[in-house]
C-alpha positions in Angstrom: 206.8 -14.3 -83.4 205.2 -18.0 -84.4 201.8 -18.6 -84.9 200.2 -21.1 -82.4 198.3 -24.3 -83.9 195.0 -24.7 -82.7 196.2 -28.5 -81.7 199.5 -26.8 -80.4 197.4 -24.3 -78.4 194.7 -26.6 -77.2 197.7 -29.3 -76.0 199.3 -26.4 -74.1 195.9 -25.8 -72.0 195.6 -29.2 -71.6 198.8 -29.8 -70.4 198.5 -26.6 -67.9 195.1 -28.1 -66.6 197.2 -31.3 -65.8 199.7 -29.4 -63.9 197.3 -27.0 -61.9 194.9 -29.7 -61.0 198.0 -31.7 -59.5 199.1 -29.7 -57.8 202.4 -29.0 -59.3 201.6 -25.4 -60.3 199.8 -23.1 -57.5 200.9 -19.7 -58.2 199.1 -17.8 -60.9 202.0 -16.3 -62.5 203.7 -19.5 -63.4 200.4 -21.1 -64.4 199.8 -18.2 -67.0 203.0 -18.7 -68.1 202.7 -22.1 -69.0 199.4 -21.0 -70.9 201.7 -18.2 -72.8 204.7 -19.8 -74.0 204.9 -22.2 -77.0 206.9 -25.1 -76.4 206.5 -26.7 -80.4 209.0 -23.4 -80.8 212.0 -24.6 -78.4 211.6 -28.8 -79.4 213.3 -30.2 -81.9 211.9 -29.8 -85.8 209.6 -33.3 -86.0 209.0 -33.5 -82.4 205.2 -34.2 -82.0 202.9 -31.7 -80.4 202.1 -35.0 -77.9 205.7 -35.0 -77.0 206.5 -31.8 -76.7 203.3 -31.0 -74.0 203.6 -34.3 -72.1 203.7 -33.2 -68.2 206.3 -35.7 -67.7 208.9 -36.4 -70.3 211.9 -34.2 -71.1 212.6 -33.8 -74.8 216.2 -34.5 -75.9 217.7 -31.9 -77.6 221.7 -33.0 -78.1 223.0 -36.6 -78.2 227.1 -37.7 -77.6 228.5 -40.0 -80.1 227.1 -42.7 -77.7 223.5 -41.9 -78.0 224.0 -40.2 -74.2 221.9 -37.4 -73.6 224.0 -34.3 -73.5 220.9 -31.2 -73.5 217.4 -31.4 -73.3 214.3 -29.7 -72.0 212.8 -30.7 -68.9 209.8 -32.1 -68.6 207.4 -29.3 -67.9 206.3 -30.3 -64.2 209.8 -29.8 -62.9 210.2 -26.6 -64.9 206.9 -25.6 -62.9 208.2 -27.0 -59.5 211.9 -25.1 -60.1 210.3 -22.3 -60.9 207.8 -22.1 -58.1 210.9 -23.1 -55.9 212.8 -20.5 -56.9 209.8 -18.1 -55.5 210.5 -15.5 -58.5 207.8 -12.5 -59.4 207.5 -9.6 -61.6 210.4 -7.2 -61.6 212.9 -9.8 -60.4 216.3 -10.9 -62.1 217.1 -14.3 -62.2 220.5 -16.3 -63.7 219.7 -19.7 -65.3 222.2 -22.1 -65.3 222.1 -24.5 -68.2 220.2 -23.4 -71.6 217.4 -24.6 -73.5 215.6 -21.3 -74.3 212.3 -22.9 -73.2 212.9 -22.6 -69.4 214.2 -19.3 -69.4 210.8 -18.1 -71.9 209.3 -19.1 -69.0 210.8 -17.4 -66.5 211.1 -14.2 -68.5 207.1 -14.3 -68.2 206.7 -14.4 -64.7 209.4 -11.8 -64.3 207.9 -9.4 -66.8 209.0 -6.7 -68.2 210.7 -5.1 -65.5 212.7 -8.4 -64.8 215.7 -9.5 -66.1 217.0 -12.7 -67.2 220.2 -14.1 -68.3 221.0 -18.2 -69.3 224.1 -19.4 -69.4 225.2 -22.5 -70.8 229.1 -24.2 -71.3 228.2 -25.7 -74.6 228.1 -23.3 -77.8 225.6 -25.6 -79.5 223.8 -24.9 -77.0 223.7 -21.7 -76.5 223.5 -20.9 -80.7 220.1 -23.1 -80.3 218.9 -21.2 -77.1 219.4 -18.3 -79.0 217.9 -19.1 -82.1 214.7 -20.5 -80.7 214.3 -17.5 -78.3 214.4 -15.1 -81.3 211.8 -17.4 -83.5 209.7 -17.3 -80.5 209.9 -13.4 -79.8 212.0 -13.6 -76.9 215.0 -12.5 -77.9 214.9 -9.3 -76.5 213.7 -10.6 -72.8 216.4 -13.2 -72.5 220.2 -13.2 -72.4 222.0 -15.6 -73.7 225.8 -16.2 -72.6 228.7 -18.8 -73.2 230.1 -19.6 -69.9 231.1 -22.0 -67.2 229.1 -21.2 -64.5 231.3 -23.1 -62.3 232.8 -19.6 -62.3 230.9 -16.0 -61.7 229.6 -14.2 -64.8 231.0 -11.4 -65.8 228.7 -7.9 -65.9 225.7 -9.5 -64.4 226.2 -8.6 -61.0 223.6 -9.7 -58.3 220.6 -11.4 -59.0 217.3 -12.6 -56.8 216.9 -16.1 -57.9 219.7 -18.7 -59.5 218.3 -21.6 -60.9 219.8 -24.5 -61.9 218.7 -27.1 -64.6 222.0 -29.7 -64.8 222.6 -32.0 -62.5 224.7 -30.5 -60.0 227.1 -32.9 -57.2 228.0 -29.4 -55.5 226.7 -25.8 -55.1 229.4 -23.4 -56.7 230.4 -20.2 -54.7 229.5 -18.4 -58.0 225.8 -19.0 -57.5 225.9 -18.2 -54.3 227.8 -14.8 -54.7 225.6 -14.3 -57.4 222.4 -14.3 -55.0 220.7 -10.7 -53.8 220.5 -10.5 -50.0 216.7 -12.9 -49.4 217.8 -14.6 -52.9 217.2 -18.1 -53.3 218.9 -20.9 -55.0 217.4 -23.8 -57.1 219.8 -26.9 -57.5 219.2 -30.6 -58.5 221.9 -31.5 -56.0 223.2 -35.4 -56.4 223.6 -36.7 -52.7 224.8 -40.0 -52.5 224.2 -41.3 -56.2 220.3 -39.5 -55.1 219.6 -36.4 -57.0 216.7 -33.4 -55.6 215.6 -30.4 -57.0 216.4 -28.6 -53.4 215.1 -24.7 -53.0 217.6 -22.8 -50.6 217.1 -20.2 -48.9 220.5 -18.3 -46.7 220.3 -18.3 -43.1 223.5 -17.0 -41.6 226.4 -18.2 -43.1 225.0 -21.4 -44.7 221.6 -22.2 -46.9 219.1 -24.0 -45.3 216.4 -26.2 -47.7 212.7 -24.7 -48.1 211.9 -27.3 -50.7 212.6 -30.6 -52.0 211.3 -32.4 -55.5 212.3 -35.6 -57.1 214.3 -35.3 -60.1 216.3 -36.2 -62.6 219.0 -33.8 -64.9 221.5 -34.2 -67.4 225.1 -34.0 -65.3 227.1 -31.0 -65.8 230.0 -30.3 -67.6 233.1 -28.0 -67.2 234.7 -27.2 -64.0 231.5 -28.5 -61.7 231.7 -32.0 -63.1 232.3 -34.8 -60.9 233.4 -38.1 -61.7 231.4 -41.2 -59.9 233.7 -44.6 -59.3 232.4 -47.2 -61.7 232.8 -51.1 -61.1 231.7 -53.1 -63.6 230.9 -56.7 -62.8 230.1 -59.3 -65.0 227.4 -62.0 -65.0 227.7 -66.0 -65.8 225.8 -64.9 -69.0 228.4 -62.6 -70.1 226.2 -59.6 -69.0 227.6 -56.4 -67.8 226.2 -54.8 -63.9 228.0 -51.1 -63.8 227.9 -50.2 -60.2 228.3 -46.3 -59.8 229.7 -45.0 -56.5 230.3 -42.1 -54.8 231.6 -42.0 -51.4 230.5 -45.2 -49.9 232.4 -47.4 -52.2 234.8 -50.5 -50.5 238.2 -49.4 -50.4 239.4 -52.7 -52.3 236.9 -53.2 -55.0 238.4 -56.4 -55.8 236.7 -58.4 -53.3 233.7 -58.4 -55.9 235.6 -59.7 -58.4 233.2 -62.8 -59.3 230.5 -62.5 -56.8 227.9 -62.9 -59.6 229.1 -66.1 -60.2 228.1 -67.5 -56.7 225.0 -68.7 -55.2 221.7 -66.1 -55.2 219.9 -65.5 -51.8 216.9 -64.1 -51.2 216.3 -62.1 -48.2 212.2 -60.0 -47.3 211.8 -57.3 -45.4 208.1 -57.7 -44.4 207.7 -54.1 -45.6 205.0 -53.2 -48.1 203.9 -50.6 -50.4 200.5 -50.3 -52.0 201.0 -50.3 -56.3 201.3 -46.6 -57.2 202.9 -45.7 -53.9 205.5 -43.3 -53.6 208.4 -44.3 -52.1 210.7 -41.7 -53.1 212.4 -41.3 -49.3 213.4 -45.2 -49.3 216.3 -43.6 -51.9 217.4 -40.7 -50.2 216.8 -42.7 -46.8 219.5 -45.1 -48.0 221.7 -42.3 -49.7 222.0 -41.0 -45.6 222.5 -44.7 -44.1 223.5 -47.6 -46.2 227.0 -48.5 -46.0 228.1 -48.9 -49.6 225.3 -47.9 -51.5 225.4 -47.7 -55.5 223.2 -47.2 -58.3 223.3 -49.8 -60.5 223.3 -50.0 -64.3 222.4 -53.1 -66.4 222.3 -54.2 -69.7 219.4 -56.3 -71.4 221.5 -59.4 -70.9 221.7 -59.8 -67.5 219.2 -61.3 -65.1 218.6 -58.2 -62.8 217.6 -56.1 -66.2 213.8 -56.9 -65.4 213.8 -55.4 -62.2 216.2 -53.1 -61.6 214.7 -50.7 -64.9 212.5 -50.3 -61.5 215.0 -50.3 -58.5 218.0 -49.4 -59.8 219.7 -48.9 -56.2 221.8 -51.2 -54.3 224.6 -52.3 -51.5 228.2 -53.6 -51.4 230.0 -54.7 -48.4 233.9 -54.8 -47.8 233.4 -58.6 -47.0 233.0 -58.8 -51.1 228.7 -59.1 -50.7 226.3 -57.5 -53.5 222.9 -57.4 -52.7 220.2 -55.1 -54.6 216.5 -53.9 -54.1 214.2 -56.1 -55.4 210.4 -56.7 -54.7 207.8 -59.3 -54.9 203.6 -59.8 -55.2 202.1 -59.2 -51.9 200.0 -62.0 -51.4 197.7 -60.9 -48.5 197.3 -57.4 -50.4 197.7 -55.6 -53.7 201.2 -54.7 -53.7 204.6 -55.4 -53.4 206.8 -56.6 -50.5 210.4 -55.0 -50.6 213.7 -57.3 -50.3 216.9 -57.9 -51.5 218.5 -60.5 -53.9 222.2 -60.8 -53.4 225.5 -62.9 -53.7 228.1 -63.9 -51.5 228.1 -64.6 -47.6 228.3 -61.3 -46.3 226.7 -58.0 -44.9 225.3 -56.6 -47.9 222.1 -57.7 -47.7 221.4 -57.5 -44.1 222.2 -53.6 -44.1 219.7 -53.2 -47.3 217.0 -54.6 -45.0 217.9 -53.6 -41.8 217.3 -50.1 -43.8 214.5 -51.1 -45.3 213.0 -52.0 -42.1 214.5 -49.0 -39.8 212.8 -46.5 -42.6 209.2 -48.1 -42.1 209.6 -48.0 -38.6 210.3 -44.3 -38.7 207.1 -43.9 -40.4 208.5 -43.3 -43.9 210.2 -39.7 -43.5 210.8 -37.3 -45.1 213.5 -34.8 -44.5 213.6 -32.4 -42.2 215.9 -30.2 -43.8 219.2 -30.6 -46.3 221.4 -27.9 -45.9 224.8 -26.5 -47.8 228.0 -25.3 -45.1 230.3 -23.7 -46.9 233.8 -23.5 -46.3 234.0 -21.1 -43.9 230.6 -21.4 -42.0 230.5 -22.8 -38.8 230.3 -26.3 -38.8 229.8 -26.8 -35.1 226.4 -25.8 -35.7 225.4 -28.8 -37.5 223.2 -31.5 -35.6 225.1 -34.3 -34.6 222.6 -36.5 -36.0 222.7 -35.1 -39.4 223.9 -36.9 -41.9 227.0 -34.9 -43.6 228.1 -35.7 -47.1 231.5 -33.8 -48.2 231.9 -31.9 -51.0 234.4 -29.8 -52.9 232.8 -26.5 -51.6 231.4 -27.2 -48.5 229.3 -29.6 -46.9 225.9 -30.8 -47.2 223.8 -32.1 -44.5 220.3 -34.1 -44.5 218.3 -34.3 -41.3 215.9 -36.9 -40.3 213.1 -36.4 -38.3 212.8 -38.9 -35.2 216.3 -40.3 -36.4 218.5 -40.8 -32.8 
């Protein structure tokens, strides 16, 4: 077992203070977790004691060849919100999907010693390192560590009360599922239309219905669960590279945006405002369930829509051969921003991004209701006709609106 730093202890309190007095931690259990385990013991060696304790930022732990992020550890406010999802206490057993060794210290505190808990990762660097660190910091003996796709079940570990989930995830395997204890629940960064949540899910009948729903971000998973997005890159007058990433709302001919950044820019305001420091996280989702042709977008310093779009990075493409993105400008009657759209080429792009824009405000800026995973095999005519339904490889999943006709 390590011995803490006073500056290493005194960050960790710090950063738990943080967390409780957001909001982000309310159970007991989790908060004296985060007070117990050492994070400067799962980091990289010469990652700062500032990095390692910020609330907010993930620490890489594994690169590609092209400097993409491949591992890491989450920051710790989403551990907290999985975790608190995931509605764990002591005695319980609980399967982590994707390996770090911090996250699953963590859970193997709340748990305690009557609980059981087992992390699987695909990648054997991974899994060595979980290993390692967990042993350094005297948790070797609380946590298992396998090397596994978890796309399929995992051998000898039977049923378990909580699966969690900490890769970015485009459907929900029948192996976590079958995994789960009768009243188990399921934590899953699920990607929805290019948008990804941490959703908590709970079974009712044959399907999972949402009892939670965070704003996240993972690292996409590997193996058997991957998913490959369809990726158009255009290219700018400058040169410049836009990479527009689909997923099932792409036009069927992609060539009709062949050169569309070459014509004419139009500008196109919403009238709809948001205060600096705002939230709008449900504009993204909100346009996930409604915008025909919606995309993420990617951009590289030398194009014009770098500047803002390292801000929005979420846009629209119409089958007419029309690209049109978020953008915003100064509010002058207040002190924020007013929400439109920049786009090229005569078409329909940008008048869907706005109608959107506009039909979300007038809904009052929702939330939703529920999302909810049908697997194959549930009963389908169950679902709301006014849900939105996004098909997957498993199943479908569904995102209700509330007030939406």
């Amino acid at each position: 077992m390590m011995v803490d730093t006073d500056e290493a202890m005194r960050a960790r309190q710090e950063m738990t203070d943080t967390l409780v007095g957001r909001g982000v931690i309310t159970d007991s259990r989790v908060e004296a977790a985060f007070r117990a385990v050492p994070r400067e013991a799962f980091v990289p060696k010469g990652t700062s004691v500032e990095a390692a304790y910020n609330p907010d930022a993930a620490v890489f732990t594994k690169t590609g060849p092209l400097g993409e992020v491949l591992s890491s550890l989450s920051a710790p406010f989403i551990q907290a919100r999985q975790i608190e999802q995931a509605g764990i206490g002591p005695g319980d057993r609980v399967l982590e999907i994707g390996s770090g060794g911090l996250n699953a210290a963590l859970i193997a505190e709340v748990v305690g010693s009557g609980g059981r808990v087992t992390t699987v990762d695909i990648d054997p660097d991974i899994t060595t390192r979980a290993s390692e660190v967990l042993d350094a910091a005297g948790y070797g003996d609380r946590v298992a560590v396998l090397l596994a796709d978890a796309e399929h079940p995992i051998p000898d570990i039977g049923e378990v009360d909580a699966v969690i989930v900490t890769v970015g995830a485009w459907d929900v395997s029948p192996a976590w599922t079958g995994h789960l204890s009768t009243g188990g629940r399921l934590v899953v960064p699920l990607r929805m239309n290019q948008v990804t949540r941490s959703v908590g899910f709970a079974r009712v009948g044959d399907h999972f219905e949402s009892t939670s729903l965070e704003v996240c971000g993972f690292v996409p998973m590997q193996g058997d669960g991957a998913h490959n997005e369809r990726l158009f890159e255009l290219r700018d007058p400058r040169g410049g590279i836009v990479k527009l990433s689909f997923d099932t709302t792409a036009p069927k001919d992609m060539g009709v945006l062949d050169g569309v950044l070459g014509k004419q820019r139009t500008e196109l305001w919403s009238g709809v405002k948001i205060g600096r420091g705002a939230s709008f996280a449900s504009l993204h989702l909100w346009f996930a369930s409604f915008l025909p042709g919606f995309c993420r977008i990617g951009v590289g310093r030398d194009t014009e829509l770098a500047e803002e779009q390292r801000r929005f990075p979420f846009g629209s493409v119409a089958d007419d051969g029309s690209f049109a993105y978020l953008a915003y400008r100064p509010d002058p009657g207040g002190d924020g921003d007013e929400f439109g759209i920049r786009g090229w080429g005569e078409g329909k792009a940008g008048a869907n991004l706005v109608a959107q824009l506009r039909a979300w405000d007038a809904a009052g800026r929702p939330d939703p209701d529920s999302v909810a995973f049908w697997p194959h095999g549930s009963d389908h005519t169950a679902i709301a006709a006014d849900a939105t339904v996004l098909e997957k490889a498993h199943g479908l999943v569904t995102i209700s609106w509330p007030g939406v006709p």
